[in-house]
C-alpha positions in Angstrom: 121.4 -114.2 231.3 125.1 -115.1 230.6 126.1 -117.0 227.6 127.3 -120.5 228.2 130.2 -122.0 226.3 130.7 -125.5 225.8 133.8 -126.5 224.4 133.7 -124.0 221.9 130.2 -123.2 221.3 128.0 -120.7 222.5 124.6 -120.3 223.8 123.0 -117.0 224.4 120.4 -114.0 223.0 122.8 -112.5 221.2 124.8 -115.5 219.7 123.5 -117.4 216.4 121.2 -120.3 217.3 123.1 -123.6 218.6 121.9 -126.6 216.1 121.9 -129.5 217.7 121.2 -132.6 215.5 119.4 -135.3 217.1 120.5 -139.0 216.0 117.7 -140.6 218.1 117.2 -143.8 217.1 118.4 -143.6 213.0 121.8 -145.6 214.3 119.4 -148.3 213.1 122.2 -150.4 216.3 124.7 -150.0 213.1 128.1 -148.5 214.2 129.1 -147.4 210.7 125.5 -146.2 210.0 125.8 -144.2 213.6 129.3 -142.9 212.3 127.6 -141.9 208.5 125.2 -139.7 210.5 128.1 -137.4 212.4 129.5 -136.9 209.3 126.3 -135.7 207.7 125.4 -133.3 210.6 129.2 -131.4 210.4 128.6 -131.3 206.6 125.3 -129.4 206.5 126.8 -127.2 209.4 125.1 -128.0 212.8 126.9 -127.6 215.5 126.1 -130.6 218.2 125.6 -134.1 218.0 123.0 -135.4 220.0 122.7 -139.1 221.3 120.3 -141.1 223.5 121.2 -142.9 226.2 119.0 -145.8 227.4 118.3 -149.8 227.3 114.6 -151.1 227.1 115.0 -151.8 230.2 115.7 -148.4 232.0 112.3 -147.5 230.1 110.1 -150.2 231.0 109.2 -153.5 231.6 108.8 -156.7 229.1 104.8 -156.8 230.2 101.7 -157.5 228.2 99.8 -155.0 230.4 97.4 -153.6 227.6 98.9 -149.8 228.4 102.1 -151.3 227.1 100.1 -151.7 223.6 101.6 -149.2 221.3 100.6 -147.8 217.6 101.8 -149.8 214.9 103.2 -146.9 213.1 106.0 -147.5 215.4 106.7 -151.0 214.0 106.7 -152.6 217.1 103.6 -154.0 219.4 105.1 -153.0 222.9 107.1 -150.5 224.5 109.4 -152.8 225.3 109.8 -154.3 221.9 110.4 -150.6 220.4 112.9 -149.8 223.2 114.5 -152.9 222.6 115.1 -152.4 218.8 115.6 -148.7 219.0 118.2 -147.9 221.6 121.7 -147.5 220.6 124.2 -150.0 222.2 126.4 -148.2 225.0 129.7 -149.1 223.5 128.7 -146.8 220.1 128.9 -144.0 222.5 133.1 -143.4 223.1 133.4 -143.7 218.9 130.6 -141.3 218.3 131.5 -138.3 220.8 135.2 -139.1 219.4 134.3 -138.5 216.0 131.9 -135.8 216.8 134.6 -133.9 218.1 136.9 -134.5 215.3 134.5 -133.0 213.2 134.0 -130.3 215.0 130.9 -130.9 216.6 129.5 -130.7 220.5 128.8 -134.4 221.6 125.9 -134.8 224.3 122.8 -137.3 225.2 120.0 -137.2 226.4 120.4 -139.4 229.5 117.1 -141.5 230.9 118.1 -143.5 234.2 120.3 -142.2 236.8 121.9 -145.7 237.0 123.7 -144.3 233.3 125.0 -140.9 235.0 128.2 -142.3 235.9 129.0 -144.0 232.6 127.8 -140.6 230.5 130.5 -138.7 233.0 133.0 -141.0 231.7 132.7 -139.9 228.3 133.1 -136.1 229.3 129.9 -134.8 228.7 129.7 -131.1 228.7 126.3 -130.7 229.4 123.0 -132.8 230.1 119.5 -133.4 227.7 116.4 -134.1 230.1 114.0 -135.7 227.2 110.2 -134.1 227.6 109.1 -137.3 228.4 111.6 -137.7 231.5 111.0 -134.1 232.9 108.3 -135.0 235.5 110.9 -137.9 236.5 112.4 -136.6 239.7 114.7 -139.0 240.5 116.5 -138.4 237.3 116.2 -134.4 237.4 117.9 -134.9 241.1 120.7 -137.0 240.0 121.7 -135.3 236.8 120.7 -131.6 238.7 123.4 -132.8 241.3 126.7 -133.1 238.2 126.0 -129.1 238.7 126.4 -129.2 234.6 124.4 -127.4 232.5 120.8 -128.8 231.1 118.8 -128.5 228.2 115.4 -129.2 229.2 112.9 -130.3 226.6 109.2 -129.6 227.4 106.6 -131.2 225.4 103.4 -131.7 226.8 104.3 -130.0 229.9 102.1 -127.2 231.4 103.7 -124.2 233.1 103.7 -125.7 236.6 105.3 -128.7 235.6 107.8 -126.4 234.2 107.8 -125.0 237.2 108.6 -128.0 239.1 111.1 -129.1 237.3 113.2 -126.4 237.6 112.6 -125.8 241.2 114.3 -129.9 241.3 117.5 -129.0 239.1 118.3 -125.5 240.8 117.7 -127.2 244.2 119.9 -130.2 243.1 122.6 -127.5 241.7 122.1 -128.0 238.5 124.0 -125.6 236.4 122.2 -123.3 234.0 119.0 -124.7 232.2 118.1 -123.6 228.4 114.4 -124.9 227.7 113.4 -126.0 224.6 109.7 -125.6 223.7 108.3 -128.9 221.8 105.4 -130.6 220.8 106.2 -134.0 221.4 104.4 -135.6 218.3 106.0 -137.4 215.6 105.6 -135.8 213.1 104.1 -133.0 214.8 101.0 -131.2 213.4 102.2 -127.4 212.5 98.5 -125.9 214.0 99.9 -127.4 217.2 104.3 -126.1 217.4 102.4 -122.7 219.1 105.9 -121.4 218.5 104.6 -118.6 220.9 104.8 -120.6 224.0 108.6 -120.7 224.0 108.7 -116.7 224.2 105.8 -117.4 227.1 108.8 -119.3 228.8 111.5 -117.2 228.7 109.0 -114.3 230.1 108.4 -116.5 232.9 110.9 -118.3 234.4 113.7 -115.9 233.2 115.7 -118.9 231.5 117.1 -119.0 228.0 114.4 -121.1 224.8 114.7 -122.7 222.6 113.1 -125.0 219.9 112.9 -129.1 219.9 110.9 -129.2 216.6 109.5 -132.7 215.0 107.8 -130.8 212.3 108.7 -131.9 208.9 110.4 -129.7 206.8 112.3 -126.3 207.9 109.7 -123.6 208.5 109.3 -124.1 212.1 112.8 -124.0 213.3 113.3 -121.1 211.0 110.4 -119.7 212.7 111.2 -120.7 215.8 114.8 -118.8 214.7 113.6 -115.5 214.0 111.3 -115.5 217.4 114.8 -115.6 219.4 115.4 -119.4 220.1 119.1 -119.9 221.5 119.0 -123.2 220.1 117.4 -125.6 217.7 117.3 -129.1 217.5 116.0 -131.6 215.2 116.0 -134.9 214.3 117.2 -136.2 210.9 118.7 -139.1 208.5 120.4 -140.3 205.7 117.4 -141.6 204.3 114.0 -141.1 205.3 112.9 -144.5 203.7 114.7 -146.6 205.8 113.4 -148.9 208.3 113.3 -147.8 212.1 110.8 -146.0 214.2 112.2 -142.5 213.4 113.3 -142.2 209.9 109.8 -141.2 208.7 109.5 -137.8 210.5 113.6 -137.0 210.4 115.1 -134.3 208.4 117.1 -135.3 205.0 120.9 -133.6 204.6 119.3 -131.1 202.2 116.9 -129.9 205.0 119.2 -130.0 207.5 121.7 -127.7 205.7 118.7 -125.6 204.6 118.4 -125.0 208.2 121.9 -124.3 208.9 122.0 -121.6 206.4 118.5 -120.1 207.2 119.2 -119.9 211.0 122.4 -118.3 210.0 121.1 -115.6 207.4 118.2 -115.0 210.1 120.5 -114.5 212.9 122.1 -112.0 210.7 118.7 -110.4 209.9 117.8 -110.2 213.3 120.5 -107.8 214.2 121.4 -105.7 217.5 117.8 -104.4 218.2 119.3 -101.0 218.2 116.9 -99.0 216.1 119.2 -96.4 214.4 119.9 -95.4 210.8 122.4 -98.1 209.4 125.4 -97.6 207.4 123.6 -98.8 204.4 120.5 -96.3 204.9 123.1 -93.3 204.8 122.8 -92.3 201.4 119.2 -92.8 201.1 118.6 -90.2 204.0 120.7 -87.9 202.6 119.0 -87.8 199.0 115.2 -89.0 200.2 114.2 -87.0 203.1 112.7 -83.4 202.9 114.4 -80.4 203.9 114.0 -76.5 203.3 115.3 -75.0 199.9 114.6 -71.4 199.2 111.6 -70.5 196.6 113.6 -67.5 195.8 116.5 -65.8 196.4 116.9 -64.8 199.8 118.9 -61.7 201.4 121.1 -61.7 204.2 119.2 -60.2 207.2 115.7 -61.4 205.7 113.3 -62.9 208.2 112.0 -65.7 206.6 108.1 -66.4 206.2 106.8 -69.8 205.1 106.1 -68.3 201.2 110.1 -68.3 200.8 111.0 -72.3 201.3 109.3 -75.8 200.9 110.3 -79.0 202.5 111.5 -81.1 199.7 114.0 -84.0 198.9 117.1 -84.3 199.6 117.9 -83.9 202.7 120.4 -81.0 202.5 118.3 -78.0 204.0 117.2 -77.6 208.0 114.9 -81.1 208.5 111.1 -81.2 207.7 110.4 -82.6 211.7 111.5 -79.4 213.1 109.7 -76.5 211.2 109.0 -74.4 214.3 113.2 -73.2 213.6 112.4 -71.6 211.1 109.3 -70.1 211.5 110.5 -66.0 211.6 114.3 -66.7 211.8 116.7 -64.4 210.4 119.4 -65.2 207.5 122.6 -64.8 208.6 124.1 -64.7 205.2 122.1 -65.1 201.8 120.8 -68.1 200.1 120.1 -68.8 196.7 116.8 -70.1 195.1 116.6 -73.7 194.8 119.6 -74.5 197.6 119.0 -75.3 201.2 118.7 -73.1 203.6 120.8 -74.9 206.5 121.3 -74.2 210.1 124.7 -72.4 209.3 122.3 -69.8 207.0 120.2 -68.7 210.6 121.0 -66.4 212.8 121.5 -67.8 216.3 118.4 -66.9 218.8 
């Protein structure tokens, strides 16, 4: 799998996990709130800004339909109603991606209706978000498939065939590459339930870069999800997880969100090269902690050793302790004191 790069930042196994920070709906439909938030993402050190594009109507319908009921937790009594309150106006978008790349970030959105593909290309974005709950939506993956852009493809509540499916649509629509990002779509979401394993289940199968869409609170999980291998991360977060709005409550404070910044980073540095060799900083405790031979007594040039005249002891100066069978009724090619190695220089060649 070949990195991607977009504008600047880089997605792949062996780069540090992309953070993408998830406004959602913590805008509150403030501009200057909307703006406060791009500021606090750059400052704890994520690397993406992450919006949501969509009107209550491009969700649903203004209906009293009982399955439009919802839970009050969400401070609204209709889909429609929460839609209607929690999307972000369209013309926040152009200032947001603007300041997002003056600060350094990656601007995308997660885009909802195809009817919005053609004002989202207007703002230059580099790549496309398919939310979990618009991944069995065809007509969208199609569309957005069809820009030939890369995708990040969120996957809660989706079984493997749906998976599947959906990226059978964006490859056959031309989609460019397509990072999944493992999620329990649950807010917040029940830490039994992340089964962080699944995302490695993913990459196994369909060959594709994970990652992590976590709604956990808190920083384990991403972390977690980190030192499995996720090429990316995203979470949601706020300024202020008191506030009113549907998605403060379960959002990540500033002080999480730079926890996260610098875990994924120390992690990434843990998690190294997957070359198993000794390291630089293991050299001198090889040297001085593995066993070697050192003569018991004081050996003649021409003597043919027997395994009364050296032990394997530290340090590691002497003919290793993993290959005894050398020694076993070799000849000295010169003499060797008691209590020095006996090296591969001190044997006569066979």
């Amino acid at each position: 799998m070949d990195d991607l790069i977009l504008e600047g930042k880089r997605i792949g196994p062996e780069a540090k996990p992309l953070l993408i920070a998830e406004v959602s709906a913590n805008h509150d439909r403030d501009l200057d709130q909307a703006l406060s938030l791009v500021d606090i993402a750059a400052d704890a050190g994520w690397d993406c800004l992450k919006l949501q594009t969509y009107t209550a109507d491009s969700l649903t319908l203004a209906s009293d339909h009982p399955s439009m009921r919802i839970d009050k937790v969400w401070g609204r009594a209709t889909l429609h109603d929460l839609y209607a309150s929690a999307g972000m106006p369209m013309e926040f978008h152009a200032p947001l991606f603007a300041r997002a790349r003056e600060r350094g970030l990656l601007p995308f959105t997660s885009i909802y209706d195809p009817r919005d593909l053609d004002f989202i290309e207007g703002l230059g974005c580099a790549v496309y978000k398919i939310a979990s709950f618009e991944m069995t939506f065809d007509d969208l993956l199609r569309a957005v498939g069809g820009t030939g852009k890369p995708v990040i493809l969120s996957t809660g509540m989706a079984t493997m065939d749906e998976v599947a499916h959906a990226l059978d649509v964006l490859d056959t629509a031309g989609s460019g590459p397509v990072v999944l990002l493992h999620c329990c779509s649950s807010y917040p979401a029940p830490p039994e339930q992340i089964n962080l394993r699944a995302m490695t289940a993913m990459g196994d199968a369909f060959g594709r870069m994970v990652g992590f869409s976590d709604h956990t609170i808190g920083s384990r999980a991403p972390l977690a999800a980190a030192a499995m291998g996720a090429v990316a991360i995203e979470k949601h977060y706020t300024n202020d997880p008191t506030r009113e709005g549907p998605d403060h409550r379960f959002s990540a404070t500033p002080a999480i969100m730079a926890e996260i910044a610098t875990g994924v980073s120390e992690i990434h540095t843990l998690r190294g090269s997957g070359l198993k060799r000794t390291t630089d900083a293991e050299q001198v405790s090889k040297a001085s902690g593995r066993r070697s031979a050192f003569a018991l007594r004081d050996l003649p040039a021409g003597h043919t050793l027997t395994v009364g005249d050296y032990r394997f002891v530290r340090p590691g100066a002497g003919w290793p302790a993993n290959r005894p069978e050398r020694l076993i009724e070799a000849r000295l090619s010169r003499a060797v004191r008691q209590g020095t190695p006996i090296t591969g220089d001190d044997l006569e060649p066979r």
